[in-house]
C-alpha positions, 0 to 999 in steps of 0.5 A: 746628502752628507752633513756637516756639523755646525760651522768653522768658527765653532770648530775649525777643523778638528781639534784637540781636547784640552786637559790642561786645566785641573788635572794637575790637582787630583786631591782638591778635585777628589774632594767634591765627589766622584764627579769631577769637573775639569777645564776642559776648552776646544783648541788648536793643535800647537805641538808634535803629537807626541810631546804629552806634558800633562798626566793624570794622577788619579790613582786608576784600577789595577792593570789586568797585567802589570807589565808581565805574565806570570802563570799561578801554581794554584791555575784552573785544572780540568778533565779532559778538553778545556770547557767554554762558553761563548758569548756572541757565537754567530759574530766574527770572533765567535765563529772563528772560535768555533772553527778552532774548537772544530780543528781542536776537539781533543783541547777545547769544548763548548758548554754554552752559546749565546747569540743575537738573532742569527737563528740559522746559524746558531742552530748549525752551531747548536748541532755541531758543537752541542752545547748545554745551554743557548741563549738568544738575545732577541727574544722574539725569535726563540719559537723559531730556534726551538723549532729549528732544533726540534729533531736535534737530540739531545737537546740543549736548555734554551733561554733569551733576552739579556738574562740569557746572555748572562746564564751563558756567560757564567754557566758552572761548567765553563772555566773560561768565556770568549767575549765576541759580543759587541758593545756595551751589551757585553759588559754586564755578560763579562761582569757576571763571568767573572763573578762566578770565577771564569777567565776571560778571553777578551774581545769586547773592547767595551769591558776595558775602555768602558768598564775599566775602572769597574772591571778590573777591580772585580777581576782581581777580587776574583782571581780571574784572567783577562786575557786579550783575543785581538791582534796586538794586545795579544801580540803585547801579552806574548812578549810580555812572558818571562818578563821580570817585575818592572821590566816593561819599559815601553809598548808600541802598537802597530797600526796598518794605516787603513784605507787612507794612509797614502792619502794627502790629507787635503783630499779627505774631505772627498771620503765616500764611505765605499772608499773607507770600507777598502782595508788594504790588509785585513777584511772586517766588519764596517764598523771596524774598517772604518776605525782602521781608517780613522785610526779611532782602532789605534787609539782604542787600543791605547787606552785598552792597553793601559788598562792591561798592563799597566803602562802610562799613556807617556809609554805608549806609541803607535806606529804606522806598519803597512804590511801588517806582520808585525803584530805590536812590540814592547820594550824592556828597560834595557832598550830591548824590543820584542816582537810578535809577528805573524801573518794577518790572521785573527785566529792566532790571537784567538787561539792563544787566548784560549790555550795559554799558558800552552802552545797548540800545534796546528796544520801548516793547510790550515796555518801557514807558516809566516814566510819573511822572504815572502813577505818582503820588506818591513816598513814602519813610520810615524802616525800623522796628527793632522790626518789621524785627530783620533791619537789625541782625543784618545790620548786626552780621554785616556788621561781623563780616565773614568767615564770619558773613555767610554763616552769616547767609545760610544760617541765613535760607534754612533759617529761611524753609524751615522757615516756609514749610513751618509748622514755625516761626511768622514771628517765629521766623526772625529768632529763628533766625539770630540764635540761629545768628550767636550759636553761630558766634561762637567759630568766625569765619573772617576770610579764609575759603578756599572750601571753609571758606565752604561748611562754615560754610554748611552748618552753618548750615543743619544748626544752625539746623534742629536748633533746630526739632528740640530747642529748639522746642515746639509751640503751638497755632494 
């Protein structure tokens, strides 16, 4: 049995956020506090996708990168193989970190490790790579990965629960963190690295799209780099280098179009989740395939990318690329566009995350070099706004800026749970958090302490599944 929420005089079909009302006048709204109400209304679409006429002058936190990538004379220095620790090692970003450090020996180290609840694995790692200090989160389980390593020598320090994960992720030998955790739960790991002066190499999309306002303002204060280890924000930080100051015009994100995009759109309201889990390119996780097909990935990312480099959401864009080789473009102010290309493989961007400002070469078994013959043609078209709502509701949220883009965030994740779990048709997760944006109106927090970050999270999440429990009514399928 699938739900469906509340009925189509409420909603209609999924429609926009309306930031219309209130934005204009950022003094007389500062002037109440940090929280801000704003008119936001439920309305119908009525104008292209990219015709974006309302912008948010609220000054926001400084980008992680403004536009360009400069390397600092005074950069960290170390003996010997660049020390890491890793945070969330047993994931998919982890033990893929994992096997570039096993290929990399004489480059990269790990010093500490933290995981979840995979005792197995995170044992295996223990043994191989030798860390200090392990962490795992549930605590339960450490009489199990103390005994799994009690012939192992020598032995690492080995600590749980959430204070765990934060010795980790701010242990004094690391000079950088990998950030593989998922969620919130990987904030206050992520704030306390940079606090004790560790770069960061990002992905955790939670740090930006929820922490934004509060990291960035810390990562400066610290001198501290954040450096992006998904696909296109990594292929945005390649051809960002050499840029000069303001020489950044435009960013262009490139999406594969996930399991739907050569669906009509009549034909979505027919969506079982065994047919949203079949990405045509890449092979994730649910949670993420899910989003690829929504196109929820891609607005993200929009919002990530602001807050990286600075661009306005007016000079952000997303294209459609099918074949997933371009990786994202940009755009200089003499109408250059630059280009990062490269099989679909996520331990490129990883691995330059880890190396910058240096470029490690690597085995052509292990990565095969990028055959454009091979690869055949190159296609790119735009997005459709009637099958993707996700563009505008993170347009919207990005322009509200503050606590919004993270209650947008969390409100997805339940949305995709509760999909994944056949609680709610595929149509309604846009209907979800966009019902959720809406109830947090009243309640914006433009610059939003950690612990307020977190709250709104929360919240999100209890409110949008207390949609499915009261506004919902089943349909038969």
């Amino acid at each position: 049995m699938a739900l469906r929420i509340a009925s189509p005089n409420e909603l209609g079909r999924a429609s926009l956020l309306d930031w219309s009302s209130g934005l204009a006048s950022s003094e007389s709204s500062q002037s109440t506090g940090r929280k801000i109400q704003y008119g936001l209304s439920m309305r119908n679409r009525t104008r292209p996708a990219f015709e974006r006429t309302v912008n948010c002058s609220l000054n926001g936190p400084p980008p992680a990168w403004p536009g360009r990538a400069v390397v600092d004379e005074d950069r960290k220095v170390w003996d010997g193989p660049k020390p890491f620790s890793i945070v969330g090692s047993t994931g998919s970003i982890g033990t893929q970190t994992l096997d570039i450090v096993a290929e990399h020996p004489d480059k990269f180290r790990v010093v500490a490790l933290a995981a979840g609840s995979n005792v197995a694995l995170l044992a295996d790692q223990v043994r191989q790579f030798k860390p200090k200090l392990v962490a795992i989160r549930n605590e339960s389980l450490i009489t199990e990965l103390k005994a799994a390593l009690s012939d192992f020598e020598p032995k690492p320090e080995i600590i749980s629960g959430e204070e765990g994960i934060v010795e980790v992720a701010r242990h004094p030998e690391a000079v950088s963190v990998v950030t593989g955790i998922v969620g919130c739960a990987g904030l206050k790991p992520t704030v306390a690295a940079i606090e004790a002066g560790k770069d960061i190499a990002l992905a955790n999309k939670e740090t930006l799209i929820a922490g934004g306002p509060f990291v960035l303002p810390l990562a400066h204060k610290h001198k501290v780099k954040i450096l992006p280890a998904d696909s296109e924000h990594s292929a945005i930080f390649q051809c960002i280098q050499g840029l000069p100051e303001g020489g950044l015009r435009r960013i262009i994100l490139t999406a594969s179009g996930g399991a739907f995009r050569d669906w009509p759109v009549g034909k979505l309201k027919e969506v079982k989740v065994s047919d949203a889990l079949k990405h045509p390119n890449w092979n994730m996780g649910k949670k993420i395939t899910v989003d690829s097909a929504t196109l929820f990935n891609k607005g993200l990312e929009v919002i990530e990318a602001h807050y990286l480099y600075g661009a306005d959401y007016d000079n952000i864009e997303i294209v459609i690329h099918p074949q997933s080789i371009v990786h994202s473009m940009v755009e200089t102010q003499d109408s250059s566009v630059l280009a990062q290309l490269g099989w679909p493989d996520m331990r490129l961007p990883i691995l330059y995350t880890m190396s910058w400002p240096e470029r490690v070469p690597c085995s052509e078994v292990t990565w095969p070099r990028l055959d454009l013959c091979k690869s055949g043609s190159l296609t790119f078209k735009a997005p459709d706004c009637v099958k993707y709502p996700s563009m505008d509701l993170a347009y919207s949220a990005g322009r509200a800026g503050g606590t919004m883009t993270g209650v947008l965030s969390a409100a997805n994740e339940k949305a995709v749970e509760l999909f994944i779990e056949e609680k709610i048709s595929y149509l309604d997760i846009f209907k979800v958090v966009e019902m959720t944006c809406d109830k947090h109106k009243n309640e914006l927090v433009l610059q939003p302490s950690l612990e307020e970050i977190i709250y709104y999270d929360q919240w999100a999440r209890q409110y949008a599944t207390s949609l499915v429990r009261s506004s919902l009514e089943p349909i038969a399928v």
